[in-house]
PDB file of the backbone (N, CA, C, O) and the ligand in Angstrom, with CONECT records:
HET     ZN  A 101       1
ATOM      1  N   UNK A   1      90.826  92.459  81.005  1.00  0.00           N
ATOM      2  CA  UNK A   1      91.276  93.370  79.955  1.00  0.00           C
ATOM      3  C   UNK A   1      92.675  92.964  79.491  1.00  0.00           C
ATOM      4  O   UNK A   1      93.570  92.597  80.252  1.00  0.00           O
ATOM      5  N   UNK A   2      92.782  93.082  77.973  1.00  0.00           N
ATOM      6  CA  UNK A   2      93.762  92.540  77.730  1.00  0.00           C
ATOM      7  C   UNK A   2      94.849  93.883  76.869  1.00  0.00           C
ATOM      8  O   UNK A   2      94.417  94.964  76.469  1.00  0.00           O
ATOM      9  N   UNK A   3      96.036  93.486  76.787  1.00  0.00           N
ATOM     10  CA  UNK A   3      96.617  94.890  76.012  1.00  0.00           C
ATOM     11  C   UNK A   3      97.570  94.091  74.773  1.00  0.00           C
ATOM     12  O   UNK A   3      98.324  93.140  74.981  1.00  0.00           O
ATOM     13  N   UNK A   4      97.311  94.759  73.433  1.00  0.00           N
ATOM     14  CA  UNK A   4      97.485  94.097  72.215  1.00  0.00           C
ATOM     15  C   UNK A   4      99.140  94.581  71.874  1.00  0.00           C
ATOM     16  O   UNK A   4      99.593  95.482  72.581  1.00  0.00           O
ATOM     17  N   UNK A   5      99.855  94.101  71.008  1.00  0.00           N
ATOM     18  CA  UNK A   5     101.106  94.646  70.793  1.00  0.00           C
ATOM     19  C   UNK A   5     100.783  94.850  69.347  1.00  0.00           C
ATOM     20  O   UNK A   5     100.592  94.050  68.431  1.00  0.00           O
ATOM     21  N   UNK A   6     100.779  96.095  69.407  1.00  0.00           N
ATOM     22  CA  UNK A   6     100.592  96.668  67.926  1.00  0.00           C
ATOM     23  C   UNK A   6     101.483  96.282  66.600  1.00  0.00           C
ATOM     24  O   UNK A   6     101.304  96.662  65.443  1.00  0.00           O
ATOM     25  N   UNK A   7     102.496  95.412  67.122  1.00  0.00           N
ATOM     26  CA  UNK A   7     103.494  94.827  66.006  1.00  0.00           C
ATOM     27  C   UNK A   7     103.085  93.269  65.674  1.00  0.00           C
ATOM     28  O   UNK A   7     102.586  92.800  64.651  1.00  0.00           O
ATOM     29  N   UNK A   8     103.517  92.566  67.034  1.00  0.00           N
ATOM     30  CA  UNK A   8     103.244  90.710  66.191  1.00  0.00           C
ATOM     31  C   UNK A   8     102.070  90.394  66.987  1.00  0.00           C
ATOM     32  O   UNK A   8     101.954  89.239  67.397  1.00  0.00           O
ATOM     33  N   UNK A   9     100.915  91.521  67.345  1.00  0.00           N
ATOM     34  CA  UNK A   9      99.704  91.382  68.076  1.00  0.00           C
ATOM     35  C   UNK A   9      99.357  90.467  69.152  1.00  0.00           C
ATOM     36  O   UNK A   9      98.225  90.187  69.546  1.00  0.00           O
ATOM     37  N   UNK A  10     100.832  89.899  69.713  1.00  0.00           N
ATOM     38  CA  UNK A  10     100.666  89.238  70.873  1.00  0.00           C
ATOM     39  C   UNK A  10     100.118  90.089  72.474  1.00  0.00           C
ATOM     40  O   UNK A  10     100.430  91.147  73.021  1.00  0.00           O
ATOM     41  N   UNK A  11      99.224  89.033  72.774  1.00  0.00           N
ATOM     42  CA  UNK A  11      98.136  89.541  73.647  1.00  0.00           C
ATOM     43  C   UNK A  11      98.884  89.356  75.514  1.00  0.00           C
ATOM     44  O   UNK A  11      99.618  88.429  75.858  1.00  0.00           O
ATOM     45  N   UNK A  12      98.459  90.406  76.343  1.00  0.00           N
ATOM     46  CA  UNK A  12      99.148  90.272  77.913  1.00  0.00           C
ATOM     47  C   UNK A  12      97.956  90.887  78.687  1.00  0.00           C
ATOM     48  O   UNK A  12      97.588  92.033  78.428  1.00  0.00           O
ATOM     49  N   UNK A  13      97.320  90.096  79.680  1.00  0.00           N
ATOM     50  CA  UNK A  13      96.617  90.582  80.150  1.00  0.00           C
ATOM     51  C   UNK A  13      96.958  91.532  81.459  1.00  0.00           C
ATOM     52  O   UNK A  13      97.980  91.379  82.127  1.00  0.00           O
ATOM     53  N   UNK A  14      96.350  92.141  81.622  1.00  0.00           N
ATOM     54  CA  UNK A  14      96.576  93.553  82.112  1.00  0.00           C
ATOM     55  C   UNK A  14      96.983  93.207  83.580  1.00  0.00           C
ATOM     56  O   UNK A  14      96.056  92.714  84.223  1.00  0.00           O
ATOM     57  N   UNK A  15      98.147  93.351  84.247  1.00  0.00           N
ATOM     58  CA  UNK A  15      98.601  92.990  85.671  1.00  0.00           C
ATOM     59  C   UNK A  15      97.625  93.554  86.930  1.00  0.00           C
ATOM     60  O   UNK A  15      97.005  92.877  87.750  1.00  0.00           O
ATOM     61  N   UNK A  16      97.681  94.687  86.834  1.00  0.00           N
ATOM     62  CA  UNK A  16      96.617  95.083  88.177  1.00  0.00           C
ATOM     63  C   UNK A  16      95.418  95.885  87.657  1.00  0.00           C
ATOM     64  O   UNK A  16      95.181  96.683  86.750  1.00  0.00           O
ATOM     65  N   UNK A  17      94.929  95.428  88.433  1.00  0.00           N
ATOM     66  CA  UNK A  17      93.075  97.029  88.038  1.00  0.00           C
ATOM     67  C   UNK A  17      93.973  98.285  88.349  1.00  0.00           C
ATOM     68  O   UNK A  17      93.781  99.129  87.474  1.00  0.00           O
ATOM     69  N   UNK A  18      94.881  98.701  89.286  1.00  0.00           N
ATOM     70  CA  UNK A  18      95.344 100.150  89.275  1.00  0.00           C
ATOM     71  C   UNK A  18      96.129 100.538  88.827  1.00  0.00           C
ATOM     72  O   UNK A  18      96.523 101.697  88.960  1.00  0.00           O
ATOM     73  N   UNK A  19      96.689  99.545  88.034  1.00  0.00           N
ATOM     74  CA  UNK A  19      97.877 100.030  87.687  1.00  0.00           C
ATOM     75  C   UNK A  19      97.829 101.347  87.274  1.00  0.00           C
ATOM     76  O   UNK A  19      96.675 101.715  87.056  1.00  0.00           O
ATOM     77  N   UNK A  20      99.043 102.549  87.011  1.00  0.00           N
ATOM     78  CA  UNK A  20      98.975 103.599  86.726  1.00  0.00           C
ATOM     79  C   UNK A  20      98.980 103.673  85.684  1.00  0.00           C
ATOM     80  O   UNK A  20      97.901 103.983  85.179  1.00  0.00           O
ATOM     81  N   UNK A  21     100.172 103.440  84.745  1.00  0.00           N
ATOM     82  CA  UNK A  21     100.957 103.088  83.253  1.00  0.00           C
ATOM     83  C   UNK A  21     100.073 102.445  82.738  1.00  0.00           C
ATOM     84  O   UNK A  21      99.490 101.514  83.294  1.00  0.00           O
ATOM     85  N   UNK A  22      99.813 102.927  81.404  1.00  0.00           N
ATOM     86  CA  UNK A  22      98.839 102.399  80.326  1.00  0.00           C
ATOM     87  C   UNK A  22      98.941 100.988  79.685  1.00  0.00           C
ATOM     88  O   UNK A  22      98.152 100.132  79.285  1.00  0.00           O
ATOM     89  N   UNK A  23     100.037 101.120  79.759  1.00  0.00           N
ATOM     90  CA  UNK A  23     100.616  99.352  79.656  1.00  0.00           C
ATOM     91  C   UNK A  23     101.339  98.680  80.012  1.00  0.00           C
ATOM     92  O   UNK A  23     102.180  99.026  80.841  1.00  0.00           O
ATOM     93  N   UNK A  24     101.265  97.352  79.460  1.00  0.00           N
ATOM     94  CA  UNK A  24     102.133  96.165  80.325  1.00  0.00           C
ATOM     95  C   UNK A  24     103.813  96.517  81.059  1.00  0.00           C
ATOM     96  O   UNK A  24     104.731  97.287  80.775  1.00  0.00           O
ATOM     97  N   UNK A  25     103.691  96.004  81.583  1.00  0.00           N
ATOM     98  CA  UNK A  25     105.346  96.422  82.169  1.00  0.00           C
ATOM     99  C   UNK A  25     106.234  95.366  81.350  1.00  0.00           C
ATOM    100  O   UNK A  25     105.953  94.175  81.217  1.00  0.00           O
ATOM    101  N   UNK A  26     107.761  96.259  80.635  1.00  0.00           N
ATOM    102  CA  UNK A  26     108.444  95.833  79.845  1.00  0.00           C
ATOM    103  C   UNK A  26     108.307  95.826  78.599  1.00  0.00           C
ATOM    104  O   UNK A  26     109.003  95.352  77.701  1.00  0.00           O
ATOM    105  N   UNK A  27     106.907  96.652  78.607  1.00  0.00           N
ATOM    106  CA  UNK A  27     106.297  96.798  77.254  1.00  0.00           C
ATOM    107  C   UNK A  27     106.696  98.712  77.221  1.00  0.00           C
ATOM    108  O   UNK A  27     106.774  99.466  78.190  1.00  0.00           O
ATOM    109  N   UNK A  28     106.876  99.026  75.796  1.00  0.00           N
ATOM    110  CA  UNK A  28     106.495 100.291  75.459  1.00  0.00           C
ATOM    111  C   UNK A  28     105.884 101.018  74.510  1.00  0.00           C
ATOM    112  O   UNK A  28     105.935 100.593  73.356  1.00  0.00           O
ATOM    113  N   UNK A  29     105.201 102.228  74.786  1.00  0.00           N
ATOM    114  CA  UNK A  29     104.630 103.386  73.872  1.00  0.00           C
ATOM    115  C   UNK A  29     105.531 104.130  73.317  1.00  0.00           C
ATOM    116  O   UNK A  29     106.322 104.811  73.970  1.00  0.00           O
ATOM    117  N   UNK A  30     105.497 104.064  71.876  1.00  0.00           N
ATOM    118  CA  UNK A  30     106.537 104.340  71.076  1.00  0.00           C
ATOM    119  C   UNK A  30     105.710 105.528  70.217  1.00  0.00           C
ATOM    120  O   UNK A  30     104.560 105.189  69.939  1.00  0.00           O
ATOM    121  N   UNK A  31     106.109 106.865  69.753  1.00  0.00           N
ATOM    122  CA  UNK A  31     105.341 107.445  69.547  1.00  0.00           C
ATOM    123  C   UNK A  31     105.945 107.539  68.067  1.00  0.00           C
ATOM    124  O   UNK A  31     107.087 107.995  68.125  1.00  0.00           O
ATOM    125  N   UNK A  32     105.462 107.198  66.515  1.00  0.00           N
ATOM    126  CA  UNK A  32     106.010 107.022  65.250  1.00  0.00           C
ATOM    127  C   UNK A  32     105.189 107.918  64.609  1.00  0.00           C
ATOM    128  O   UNK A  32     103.960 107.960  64.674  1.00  0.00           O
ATOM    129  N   UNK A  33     106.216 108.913  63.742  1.00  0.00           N
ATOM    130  CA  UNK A  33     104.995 109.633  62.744  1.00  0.00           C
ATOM    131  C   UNK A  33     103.527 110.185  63.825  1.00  0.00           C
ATOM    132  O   UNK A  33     102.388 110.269  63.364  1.00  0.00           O
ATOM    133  N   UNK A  34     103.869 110.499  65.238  1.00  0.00           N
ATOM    134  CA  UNK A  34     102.877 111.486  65.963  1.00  0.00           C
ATOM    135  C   UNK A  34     101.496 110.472  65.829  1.00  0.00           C
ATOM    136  O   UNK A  34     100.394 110.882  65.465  1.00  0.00           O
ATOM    137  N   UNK A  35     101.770 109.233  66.161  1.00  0.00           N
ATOM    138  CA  UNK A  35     100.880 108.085  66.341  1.00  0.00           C
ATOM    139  C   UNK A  35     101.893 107.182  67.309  1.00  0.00           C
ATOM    140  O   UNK A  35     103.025 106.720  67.175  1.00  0.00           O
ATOM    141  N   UNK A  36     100.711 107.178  68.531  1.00  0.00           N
ATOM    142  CA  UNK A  36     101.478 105.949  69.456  1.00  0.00           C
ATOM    143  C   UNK A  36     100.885 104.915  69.722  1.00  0.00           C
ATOM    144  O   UNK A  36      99.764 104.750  70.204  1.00  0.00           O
ATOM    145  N   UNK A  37     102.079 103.797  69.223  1.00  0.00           N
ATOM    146  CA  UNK A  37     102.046 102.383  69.171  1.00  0.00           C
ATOM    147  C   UNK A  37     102.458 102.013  70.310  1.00  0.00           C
ATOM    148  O   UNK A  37     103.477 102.509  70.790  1.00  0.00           O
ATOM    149  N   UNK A  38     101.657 100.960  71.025  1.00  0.00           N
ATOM    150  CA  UNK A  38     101.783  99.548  72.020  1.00  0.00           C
ATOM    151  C   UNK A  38     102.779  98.883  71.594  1.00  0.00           C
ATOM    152  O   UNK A  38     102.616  98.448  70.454  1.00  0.00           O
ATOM    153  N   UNK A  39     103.908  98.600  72.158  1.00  0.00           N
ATOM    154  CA  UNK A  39     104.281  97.275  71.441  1.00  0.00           C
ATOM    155  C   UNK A  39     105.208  96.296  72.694  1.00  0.00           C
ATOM    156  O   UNK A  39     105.454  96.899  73.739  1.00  0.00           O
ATOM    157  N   UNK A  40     105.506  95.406  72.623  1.00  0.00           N
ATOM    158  CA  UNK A  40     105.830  94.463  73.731  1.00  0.00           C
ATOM    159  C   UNK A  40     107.133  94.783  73.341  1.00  0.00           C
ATOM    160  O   UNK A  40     107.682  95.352  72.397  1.00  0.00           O
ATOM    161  N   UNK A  41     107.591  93.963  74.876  1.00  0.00           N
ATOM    162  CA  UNK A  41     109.066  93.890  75.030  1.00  0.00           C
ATOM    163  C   UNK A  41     110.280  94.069  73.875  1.00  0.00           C
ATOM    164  O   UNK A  41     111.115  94.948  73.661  1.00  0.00           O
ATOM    165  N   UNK A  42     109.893  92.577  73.141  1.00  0.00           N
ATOM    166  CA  UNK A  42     110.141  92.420  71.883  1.00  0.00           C
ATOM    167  C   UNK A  42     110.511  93.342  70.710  1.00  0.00           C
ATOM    168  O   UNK A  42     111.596  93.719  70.266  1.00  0.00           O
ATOM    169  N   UNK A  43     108.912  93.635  70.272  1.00  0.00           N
ATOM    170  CA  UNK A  43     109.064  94.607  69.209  1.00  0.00           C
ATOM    171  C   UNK A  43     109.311  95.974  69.777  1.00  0.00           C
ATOM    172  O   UNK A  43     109.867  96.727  68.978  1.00  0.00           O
ATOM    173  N   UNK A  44     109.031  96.498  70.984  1.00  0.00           N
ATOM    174  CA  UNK A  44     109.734  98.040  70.869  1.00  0.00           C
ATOM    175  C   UNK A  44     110.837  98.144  71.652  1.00  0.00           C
ATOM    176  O   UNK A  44     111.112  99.158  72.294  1.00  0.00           O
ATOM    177  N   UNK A  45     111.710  96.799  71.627  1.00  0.00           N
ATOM    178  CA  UNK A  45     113.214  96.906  71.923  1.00  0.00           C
ATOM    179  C   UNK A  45     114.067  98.193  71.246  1.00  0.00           C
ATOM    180  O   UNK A  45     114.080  98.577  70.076  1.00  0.00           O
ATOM    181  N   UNK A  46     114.490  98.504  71.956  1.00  0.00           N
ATOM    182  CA  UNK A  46     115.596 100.095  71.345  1.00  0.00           C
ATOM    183  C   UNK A  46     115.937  99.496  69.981  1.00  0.00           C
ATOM    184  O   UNK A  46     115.648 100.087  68.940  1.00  0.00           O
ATOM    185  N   UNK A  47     116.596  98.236  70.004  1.00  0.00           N
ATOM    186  CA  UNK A  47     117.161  97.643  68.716  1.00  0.00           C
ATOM    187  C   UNK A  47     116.647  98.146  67.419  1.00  0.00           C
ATOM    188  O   UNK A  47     117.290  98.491  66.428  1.00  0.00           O
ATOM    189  N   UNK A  48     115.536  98.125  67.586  1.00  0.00           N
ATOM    190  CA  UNK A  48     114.229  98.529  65.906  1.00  0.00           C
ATOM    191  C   UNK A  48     114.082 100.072  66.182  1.00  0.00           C
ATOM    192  O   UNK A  48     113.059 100.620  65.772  1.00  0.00           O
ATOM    193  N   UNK A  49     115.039 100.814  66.853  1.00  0.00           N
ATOM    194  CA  UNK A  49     114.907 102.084  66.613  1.00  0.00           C
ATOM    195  C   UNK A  49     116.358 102.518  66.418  1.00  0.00           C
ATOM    196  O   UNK A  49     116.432 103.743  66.510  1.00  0.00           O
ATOM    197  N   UNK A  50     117.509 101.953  66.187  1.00  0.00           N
ATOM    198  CA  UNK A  50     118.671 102.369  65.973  1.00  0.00           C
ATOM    199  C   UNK A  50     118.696 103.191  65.033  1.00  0.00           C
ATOM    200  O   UNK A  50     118.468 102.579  63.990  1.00  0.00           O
ATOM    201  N   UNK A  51     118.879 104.427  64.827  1.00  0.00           N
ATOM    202  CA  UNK A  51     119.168 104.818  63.352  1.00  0.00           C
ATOM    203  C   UNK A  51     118.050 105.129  62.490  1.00  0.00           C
ATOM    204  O   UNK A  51     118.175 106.155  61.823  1.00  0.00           O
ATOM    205  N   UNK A  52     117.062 104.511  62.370  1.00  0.00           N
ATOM    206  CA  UNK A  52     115.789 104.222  61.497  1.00  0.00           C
ATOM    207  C   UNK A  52     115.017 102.928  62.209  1.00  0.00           C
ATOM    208  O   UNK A  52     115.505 102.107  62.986  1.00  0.00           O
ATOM    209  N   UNK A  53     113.803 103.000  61.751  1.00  0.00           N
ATOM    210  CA  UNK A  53     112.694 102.061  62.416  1.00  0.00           C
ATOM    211  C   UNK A  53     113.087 100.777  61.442  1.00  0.00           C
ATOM    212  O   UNK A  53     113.284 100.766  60.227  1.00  0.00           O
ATOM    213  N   UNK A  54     113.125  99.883  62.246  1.00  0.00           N
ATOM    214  CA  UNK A  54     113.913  98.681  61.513  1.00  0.00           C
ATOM    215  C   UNK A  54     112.524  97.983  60.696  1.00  0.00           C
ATOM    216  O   UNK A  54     111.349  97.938  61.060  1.00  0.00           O
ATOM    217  N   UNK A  55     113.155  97.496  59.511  1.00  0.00           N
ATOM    218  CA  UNK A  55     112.350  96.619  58.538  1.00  0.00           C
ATOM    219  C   UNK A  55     111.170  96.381  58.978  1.00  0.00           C
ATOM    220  O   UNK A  55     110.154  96.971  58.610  1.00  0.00           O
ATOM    221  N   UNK A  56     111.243  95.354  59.926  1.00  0.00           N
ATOM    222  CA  UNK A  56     110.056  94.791  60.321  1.00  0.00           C
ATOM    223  C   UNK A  56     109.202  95.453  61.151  1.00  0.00           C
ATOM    224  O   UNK A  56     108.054  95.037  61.312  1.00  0.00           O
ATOM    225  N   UNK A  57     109.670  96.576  61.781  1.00  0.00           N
ATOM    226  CA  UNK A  57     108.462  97.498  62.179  1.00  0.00           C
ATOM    227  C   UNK A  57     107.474  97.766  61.437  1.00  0.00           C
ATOM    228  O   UNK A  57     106.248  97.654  61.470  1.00  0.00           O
ATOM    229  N   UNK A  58     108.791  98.398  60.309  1.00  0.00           N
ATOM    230  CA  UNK A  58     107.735  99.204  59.342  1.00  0.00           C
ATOM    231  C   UNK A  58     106.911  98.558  58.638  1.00  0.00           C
ATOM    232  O   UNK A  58     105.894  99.078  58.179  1.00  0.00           O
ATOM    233  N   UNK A  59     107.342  96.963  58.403  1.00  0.00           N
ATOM    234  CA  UNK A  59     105.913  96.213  57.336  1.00  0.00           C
ATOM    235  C   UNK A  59     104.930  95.968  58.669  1.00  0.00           C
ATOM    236  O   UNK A  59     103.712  96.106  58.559  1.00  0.00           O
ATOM    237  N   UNK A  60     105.503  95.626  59.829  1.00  0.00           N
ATOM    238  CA  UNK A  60     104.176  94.811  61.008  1.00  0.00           C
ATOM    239  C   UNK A  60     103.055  96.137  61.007  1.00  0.00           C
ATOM    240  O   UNK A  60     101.847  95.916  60.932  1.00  0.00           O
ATOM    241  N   UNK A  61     103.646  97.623  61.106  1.00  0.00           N
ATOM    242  CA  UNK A  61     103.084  98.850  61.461  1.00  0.00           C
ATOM    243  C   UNK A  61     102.465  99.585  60.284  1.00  0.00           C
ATOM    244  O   UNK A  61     101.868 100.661  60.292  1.00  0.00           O
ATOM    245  N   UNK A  62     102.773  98.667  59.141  1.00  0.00           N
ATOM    246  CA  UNK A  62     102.684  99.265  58.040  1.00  0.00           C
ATOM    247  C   UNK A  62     102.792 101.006  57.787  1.00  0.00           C
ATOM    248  O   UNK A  62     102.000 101.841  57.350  1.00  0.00           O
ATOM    249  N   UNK A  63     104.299 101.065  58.341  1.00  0.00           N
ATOM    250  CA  UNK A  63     104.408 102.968  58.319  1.00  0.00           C
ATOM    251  C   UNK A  63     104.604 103.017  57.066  1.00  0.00           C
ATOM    252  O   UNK A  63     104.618 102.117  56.227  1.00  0.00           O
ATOM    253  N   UNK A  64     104.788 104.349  56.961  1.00  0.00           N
ATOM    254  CA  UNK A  64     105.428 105.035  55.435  1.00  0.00           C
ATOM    255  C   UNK A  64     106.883 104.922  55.317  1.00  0.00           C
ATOM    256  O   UNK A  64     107.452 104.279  56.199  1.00  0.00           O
ATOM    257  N   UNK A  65     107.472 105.357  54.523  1.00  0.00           N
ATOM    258  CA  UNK A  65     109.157 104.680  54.305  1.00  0.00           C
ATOM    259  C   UNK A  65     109.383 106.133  54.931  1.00  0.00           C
ATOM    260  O   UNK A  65     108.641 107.111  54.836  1.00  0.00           O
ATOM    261  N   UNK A  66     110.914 105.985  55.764  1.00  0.00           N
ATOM    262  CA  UNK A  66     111.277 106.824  56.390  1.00  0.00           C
ATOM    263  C   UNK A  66     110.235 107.565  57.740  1.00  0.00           C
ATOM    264  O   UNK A  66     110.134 108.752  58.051  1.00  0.00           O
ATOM    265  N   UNK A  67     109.623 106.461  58.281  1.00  0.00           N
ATOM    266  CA  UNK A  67     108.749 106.978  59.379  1.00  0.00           C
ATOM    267  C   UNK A  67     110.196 107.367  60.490  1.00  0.00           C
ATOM    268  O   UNK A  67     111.417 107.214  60.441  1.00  0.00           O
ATOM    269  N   UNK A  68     109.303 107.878  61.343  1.00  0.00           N
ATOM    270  CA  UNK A  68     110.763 108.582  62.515  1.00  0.00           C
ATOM    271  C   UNK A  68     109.698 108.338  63.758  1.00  0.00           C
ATOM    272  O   UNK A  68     108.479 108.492  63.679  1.00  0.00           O
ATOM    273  N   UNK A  69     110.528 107.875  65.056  1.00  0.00           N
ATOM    274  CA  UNK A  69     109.901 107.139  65.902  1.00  0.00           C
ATOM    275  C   UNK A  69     110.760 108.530  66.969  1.00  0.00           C
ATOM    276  O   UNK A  69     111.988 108.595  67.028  1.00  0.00           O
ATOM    277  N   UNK A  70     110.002 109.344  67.582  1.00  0.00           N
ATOM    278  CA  UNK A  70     109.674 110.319  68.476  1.00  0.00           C
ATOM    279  C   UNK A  70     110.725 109.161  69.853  1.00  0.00           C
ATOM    280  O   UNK A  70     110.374 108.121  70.410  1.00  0.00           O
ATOM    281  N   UNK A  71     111.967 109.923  69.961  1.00  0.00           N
ATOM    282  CA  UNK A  71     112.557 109.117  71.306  1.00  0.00           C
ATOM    283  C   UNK A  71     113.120 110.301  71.875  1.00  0.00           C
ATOM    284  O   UNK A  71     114.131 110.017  72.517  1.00  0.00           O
ATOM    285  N   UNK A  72     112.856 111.488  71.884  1.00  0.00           N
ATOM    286  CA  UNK A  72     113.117 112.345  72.872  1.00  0.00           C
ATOM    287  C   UNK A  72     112.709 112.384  74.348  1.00  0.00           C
ATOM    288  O   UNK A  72     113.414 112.884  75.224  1.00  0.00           O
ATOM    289  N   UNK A  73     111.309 111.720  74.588  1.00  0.00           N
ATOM    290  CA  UNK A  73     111.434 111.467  76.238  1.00  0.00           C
ATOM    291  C   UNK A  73     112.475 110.242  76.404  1.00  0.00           C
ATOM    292  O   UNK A  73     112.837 110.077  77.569  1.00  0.00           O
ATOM    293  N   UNK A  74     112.833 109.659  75.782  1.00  0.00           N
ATOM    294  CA  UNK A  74     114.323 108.416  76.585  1.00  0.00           C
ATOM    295  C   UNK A  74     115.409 109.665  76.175  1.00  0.00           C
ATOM    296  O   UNK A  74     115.854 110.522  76.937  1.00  0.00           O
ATOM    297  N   UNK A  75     115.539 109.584  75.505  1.00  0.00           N
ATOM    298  CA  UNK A  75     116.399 110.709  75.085  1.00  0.00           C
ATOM    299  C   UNK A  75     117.253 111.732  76.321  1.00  0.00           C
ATOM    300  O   UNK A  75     118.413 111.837  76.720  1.00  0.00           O
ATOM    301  N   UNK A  76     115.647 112.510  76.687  1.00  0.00           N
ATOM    302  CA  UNK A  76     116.052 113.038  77.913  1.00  0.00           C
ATOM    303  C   UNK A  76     116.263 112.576  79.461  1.00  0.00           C
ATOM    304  O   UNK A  76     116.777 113.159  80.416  1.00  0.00           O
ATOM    305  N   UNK A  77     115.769 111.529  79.350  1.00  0.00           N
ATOM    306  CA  UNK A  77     116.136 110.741  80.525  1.00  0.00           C
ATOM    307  C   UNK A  77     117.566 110.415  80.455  1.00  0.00           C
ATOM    308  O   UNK A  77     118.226 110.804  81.418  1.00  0.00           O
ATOM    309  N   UNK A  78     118.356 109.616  79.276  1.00  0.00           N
ATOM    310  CA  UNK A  78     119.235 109.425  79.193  1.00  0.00           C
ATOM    311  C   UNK A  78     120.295 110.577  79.371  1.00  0.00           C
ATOM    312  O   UNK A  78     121.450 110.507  79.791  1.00  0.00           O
ATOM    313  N   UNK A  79     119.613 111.588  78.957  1.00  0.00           N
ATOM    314  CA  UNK A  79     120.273 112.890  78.989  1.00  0.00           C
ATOM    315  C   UNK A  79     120.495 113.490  80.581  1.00  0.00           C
ATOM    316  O   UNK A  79     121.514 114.116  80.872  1.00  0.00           O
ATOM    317  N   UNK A  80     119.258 113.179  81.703  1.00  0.00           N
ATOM    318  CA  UNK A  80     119.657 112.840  82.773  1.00  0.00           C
ATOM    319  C   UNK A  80     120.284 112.170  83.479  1.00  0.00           C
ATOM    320  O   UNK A  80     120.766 112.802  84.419  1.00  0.00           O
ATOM    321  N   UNK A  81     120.510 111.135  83.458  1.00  0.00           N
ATOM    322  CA  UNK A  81     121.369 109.952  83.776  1.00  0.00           C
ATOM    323  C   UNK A  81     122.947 110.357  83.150  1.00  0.00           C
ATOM    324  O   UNK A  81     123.868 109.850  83.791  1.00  0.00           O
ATOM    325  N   UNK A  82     123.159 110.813  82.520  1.00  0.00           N
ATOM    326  CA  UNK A  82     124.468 111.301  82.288  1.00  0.00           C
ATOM    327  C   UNK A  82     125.156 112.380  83.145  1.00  0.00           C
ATOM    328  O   UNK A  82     126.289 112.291  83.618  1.00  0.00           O
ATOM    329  N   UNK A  83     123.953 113.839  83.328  1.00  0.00           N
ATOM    330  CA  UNK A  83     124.569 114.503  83.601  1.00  0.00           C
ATOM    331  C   UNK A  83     124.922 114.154  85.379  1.00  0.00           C
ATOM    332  O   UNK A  83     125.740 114.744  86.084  1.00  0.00           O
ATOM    333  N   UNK A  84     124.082 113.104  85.740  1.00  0.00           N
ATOM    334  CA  UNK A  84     124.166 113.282  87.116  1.00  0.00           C
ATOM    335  C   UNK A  84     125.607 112.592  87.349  1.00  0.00           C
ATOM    336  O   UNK A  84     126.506 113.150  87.978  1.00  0.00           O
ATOM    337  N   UNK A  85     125.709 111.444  86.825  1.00  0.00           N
ATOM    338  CA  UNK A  85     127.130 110.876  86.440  1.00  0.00           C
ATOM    339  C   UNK A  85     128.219 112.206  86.691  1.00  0.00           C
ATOM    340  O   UNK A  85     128.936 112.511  87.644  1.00  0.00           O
ATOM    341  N   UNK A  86     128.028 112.680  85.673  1.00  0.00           N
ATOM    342  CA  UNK A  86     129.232 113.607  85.398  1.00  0.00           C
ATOM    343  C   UNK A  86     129.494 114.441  86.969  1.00  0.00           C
ATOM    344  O   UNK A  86     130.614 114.571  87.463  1.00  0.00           O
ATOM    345  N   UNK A  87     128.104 114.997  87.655  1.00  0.00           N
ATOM    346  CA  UNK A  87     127.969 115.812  88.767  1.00  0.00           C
ATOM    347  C   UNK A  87     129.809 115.573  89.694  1.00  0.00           C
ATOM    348  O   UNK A  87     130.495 114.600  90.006  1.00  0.00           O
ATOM    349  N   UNK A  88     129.931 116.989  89.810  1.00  0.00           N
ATOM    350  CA  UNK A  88     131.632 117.025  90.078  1.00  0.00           C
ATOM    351  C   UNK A  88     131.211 117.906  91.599  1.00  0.00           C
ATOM    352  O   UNK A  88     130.158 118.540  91.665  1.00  0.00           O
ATOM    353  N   UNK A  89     132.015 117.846  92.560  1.00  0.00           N
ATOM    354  CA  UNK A  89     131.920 118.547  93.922  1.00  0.00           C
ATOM    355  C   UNK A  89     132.379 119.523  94.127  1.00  0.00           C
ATOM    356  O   UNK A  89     132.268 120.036  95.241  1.00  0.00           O
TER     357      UNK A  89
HETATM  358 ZN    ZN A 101     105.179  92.561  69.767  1.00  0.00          ZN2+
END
């Protein structure tokens, strides 16, 4: 079984039969416009989500202009990782 990258459709075959996670490791599910995309290392680097879904997402994904890419679960992780930082005695 193989798992597709929904952007430059480069192909990774699937590491273990059990794995838990739906996909490749280093790869992520990016959830755009309440549709979630596969995409490898590469294309769903944070980079193409700075601000707006960068250029080439949007022609590889062919979204609509001004699609918005759902990053509230990193979001809140990050939002964890801070506060524990901060944690005072
Ligand atoms: Zn890709």
């Amino acid at each position: 079984m193989t798992h597709t990258c929904a952007a430059c459709k480069c192909e990774v075959e699937k590491q273990t039969e059990d794995q838990k996670n739906d996909i490749p490791q280093g790869w992520f599910m990016r959830c755009i416009d309440e549709t979630d995309y596969v995409l490898c290392d590469v294309c769903g680097a944070s980079i193409h989500f700075r601000g707006a879904i960068s250029p080439y997402l949007t022609d590889c994904l062919q979204l609509a202009e001004g699609a918005r890419c759902d990053m509230s679960s990193e979001a809140l992780k990050l939002g964890r990782k801070r506060r524990q930082r901060r944690q005072r005695g």
